[in-house]
N, C-alpha and C positions, 0 to 999 in steps of 0.2 A: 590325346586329341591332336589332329593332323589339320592344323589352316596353313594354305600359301597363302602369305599376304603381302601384299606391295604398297611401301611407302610412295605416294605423288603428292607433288607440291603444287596445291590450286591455290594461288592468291598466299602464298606461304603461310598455308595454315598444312598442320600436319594431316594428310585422310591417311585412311587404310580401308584396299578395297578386299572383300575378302570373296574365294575362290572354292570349287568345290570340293568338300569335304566328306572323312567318315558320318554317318546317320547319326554315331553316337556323338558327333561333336556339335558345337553351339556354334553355328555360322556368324560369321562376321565379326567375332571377339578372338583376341590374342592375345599374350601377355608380352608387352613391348618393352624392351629393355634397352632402344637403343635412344641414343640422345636426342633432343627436339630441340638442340642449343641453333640448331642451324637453319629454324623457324622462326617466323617471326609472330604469329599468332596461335594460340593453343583454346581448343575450345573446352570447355571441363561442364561434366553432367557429374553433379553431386549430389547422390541421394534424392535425383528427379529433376533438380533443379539447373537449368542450363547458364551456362556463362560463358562469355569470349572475353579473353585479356589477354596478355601478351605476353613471351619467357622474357623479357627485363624485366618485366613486374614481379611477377611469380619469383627469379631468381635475385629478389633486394636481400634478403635477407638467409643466413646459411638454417636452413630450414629443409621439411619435408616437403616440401614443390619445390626447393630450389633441386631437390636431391631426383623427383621425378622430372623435372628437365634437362638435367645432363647426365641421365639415362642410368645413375646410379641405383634406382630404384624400380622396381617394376610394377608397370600397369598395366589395366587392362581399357584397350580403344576397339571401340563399339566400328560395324561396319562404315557407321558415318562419318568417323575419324574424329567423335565425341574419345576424351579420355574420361573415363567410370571413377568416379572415388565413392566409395562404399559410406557416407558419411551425411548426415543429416544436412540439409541445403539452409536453415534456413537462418541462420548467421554467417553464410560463407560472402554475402558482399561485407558483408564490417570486416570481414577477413581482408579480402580486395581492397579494400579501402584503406586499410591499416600502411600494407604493404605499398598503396598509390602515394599517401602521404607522410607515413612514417607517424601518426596519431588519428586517434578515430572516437566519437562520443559516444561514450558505452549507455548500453541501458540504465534506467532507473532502477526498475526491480532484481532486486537481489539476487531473485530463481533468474531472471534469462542473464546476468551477470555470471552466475555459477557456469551456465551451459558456453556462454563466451568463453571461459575461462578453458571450460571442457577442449572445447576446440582448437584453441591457440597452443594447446598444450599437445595436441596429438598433431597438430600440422607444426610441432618443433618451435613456433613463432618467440623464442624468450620476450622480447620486447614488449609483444602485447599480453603474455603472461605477467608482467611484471606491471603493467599497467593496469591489467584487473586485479590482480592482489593489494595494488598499491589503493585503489577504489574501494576494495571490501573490506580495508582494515581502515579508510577514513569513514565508513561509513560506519563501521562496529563503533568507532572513538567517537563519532558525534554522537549517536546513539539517540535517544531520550531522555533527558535530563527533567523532572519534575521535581520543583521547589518545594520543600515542607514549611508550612509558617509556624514561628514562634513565636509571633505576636502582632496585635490590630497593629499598630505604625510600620511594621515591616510588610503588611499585607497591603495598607495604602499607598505606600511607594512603591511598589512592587508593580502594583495596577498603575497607578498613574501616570508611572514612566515608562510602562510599555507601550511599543507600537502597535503591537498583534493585539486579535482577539482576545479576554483572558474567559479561560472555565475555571472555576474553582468545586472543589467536592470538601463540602465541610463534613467530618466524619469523625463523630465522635461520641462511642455506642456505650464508655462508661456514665456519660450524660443522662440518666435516667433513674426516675425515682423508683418503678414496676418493673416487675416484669416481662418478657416480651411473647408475643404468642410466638405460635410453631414453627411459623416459616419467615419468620422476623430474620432470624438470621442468615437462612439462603439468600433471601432479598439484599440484605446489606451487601453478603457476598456479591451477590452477581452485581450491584450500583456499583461497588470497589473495579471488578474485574471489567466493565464494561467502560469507567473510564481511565485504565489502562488501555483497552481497547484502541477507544478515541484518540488517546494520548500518539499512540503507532499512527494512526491512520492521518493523522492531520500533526503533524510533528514537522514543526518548523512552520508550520502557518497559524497557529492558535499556540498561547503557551498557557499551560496545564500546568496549576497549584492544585495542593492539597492543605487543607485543616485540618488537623484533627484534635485542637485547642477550644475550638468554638463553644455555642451554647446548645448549637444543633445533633440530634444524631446522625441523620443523612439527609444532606440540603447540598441542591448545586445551584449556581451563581453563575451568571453568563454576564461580560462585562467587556462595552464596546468604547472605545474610543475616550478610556478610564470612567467611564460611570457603569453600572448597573442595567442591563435590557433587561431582564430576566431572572426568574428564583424558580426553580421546582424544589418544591420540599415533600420526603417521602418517607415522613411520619405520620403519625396518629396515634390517638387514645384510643383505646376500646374499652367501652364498660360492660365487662359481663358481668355473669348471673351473679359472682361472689366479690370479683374483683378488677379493678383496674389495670389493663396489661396496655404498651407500649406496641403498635403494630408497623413494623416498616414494608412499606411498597416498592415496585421497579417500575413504575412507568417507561420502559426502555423507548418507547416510540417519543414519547414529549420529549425527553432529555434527547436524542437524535435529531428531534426535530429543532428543538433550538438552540443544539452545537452548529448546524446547517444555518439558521438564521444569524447567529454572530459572524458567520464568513461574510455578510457581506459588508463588518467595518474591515475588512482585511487590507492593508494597502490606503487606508484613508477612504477608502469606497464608502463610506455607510453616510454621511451627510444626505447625497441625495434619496437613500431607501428608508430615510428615521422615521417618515410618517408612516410608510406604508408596515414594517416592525411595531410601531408604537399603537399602530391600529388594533393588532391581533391580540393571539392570547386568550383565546376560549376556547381551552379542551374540548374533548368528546363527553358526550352527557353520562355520567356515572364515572368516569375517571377521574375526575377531580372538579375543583374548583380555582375560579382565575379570578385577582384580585389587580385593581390597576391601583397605584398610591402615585401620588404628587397631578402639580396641573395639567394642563393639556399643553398642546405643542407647540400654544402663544403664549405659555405662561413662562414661569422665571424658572421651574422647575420641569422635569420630565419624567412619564410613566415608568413605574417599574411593571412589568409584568407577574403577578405571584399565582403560580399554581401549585398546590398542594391538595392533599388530598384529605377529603371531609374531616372533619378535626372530633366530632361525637359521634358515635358509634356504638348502639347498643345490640346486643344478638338477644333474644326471645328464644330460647330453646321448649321448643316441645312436642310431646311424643311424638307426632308422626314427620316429625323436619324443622329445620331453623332458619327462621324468619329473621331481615334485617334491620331495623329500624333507624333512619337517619332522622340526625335530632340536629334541626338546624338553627 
């Protein structure tokens, strides 16, 4: 490929204008090896994305732009006197910025933490290499921490001296006299794995106990400003045709629904939203039943919310399909 190209200096930014060429060459690109130290503005299109900054910025640090500004490296400048870096744009101002200031605040999520990392590592940047590895191993060591209780008094200070929301998952499925039907035990499963779930998703704003001491087999406990808002319990008896079996439910939408309503004691917030929480609490018809205990909201005591799911349960089996019978 044959381009004559000439360096001019407009406003000391580097162009290059490009001149006529063989048919088989790409007009207006070259690959430019000589230094741009003697610039004072550089304009850089990365991966679509356009920027103008400056070779003192670019050259703070002994790095891959300091090495493309004093010409050790070669690149490729567009007729516009844009220089090309073949390289995704869309972390390259936290790049700029690193370099403006010598520190820059990284993402929260993990994935575009990894992709920073990606970056700063091929533009050579140690600094800010060291600065996201030093972020993804504090963030491995904080991790999620979930308390196991060993006992009712270790469970009431627990709650009463925290700030934060508490969820608790009492879980304890040798707790049972029968039985359990078929999918008793998916169901545990997935209560188990869902709030682990939660646990990740709201980590450091709600703190997440586990029971598995209690008298319950799968009961959660939502618990704002050390009292009790809330219980969804998701057992049951079933009396069939010969015997009594133990049936556990998921209600995954209710438990969802009122890990979302505990956020708002988060921070001391829940005083002024207590009536409008203490108001609710009536499922969807056929998903359970809500039970409200203690007085109302002038009284000395305050509602718990109890949803659990119908407690008798008989099935009617016969020949052509089975009937449900709720015995209330």
């Amino acid at each position: 490929m044959s381009a004559d190209a000439s360096g001019s200096s407009c406003g000391n930014v580097v162009t290059v204008s490009g001149s006529a060429a063989s048919s088989s060459s790409h007009v207006g690109q070259e690959k430019a090896g000589r230094s741009l130290a003697g610039s004072k503005y550089v304009k850089l299109n990365v991966g679509g994305t356009l920027h103008y900054t400056t070779v003192q910025t670019l050259s703070k640090e002994d790095s891959l732009l300091r090495s493309i500004c004093d010409g050790s490296t070669e690149v490729t400048i567009d007729s516009e006197g844009w220089v090309v870096l073949d390289r995704c744009g869309r972390h390259f101002s936290l790049v700029l910025n690193f370099l403006r200031d010598g520190t820059v605040p990284l993402p929260e999520s993990t994935r575009e933490l990894e992709e920073v990392l990606k970056e700063a590592q091929y533009y050579r940047l140690q600094g800010l290499v060291q600065h996201c590895l030093s972020t993804l191993q504090r963030d491995v060591c904080r991790g999620c921490h979930i308390p196991m209780i060993t006992s009712a008094k270790e469970e009431q200070r627990m709650i009463a001296t925290c700030r934060k929301p508490v969820v608790k998952l009492q879980n304890n499925r040798g707790n049972n006299k029968y039985s359990y039907t078929s999918n008793s035990d998916d169901n545990l499963l997935k209560n188990i794995e869902l709030f682990d779930k939660l646990g990740l998703r709201f980590n450091g704003r709600v703190l997440f106990i586990k029971d598995v001491l209690g008298d319950e087999i799968c009961c959660w406990s939502f618990y704002g400003e050390g009292r009790k808002i809330a219980e969804v319990c998701c057992t049951s008896i079933v009396y069939a045709t010969e015997k009594k079996q133990t049936k556990v439910e998921f209600p995954e939408a209710r438990i969802f629904e009122e890990t979302l309503n505990i956020l708002i004691y988060e921070n001391g917030r829940g005083l002024g939203a207590m009536a409008l929480l203490e108001s609710g609490g009536i499922p969807s018809p056929g998903v359970g039943q809500s039970e409200e205990e203690g007085a109302g909201v002038g009284g000395g005591d305050r509602r718990v919310r109890r949803i659990h799911v119908r407690r008798h349960i008989m099935h009617d089996e016969r020949g052509h399909g089975q009937q449900t019978v709720y015995k209330d």
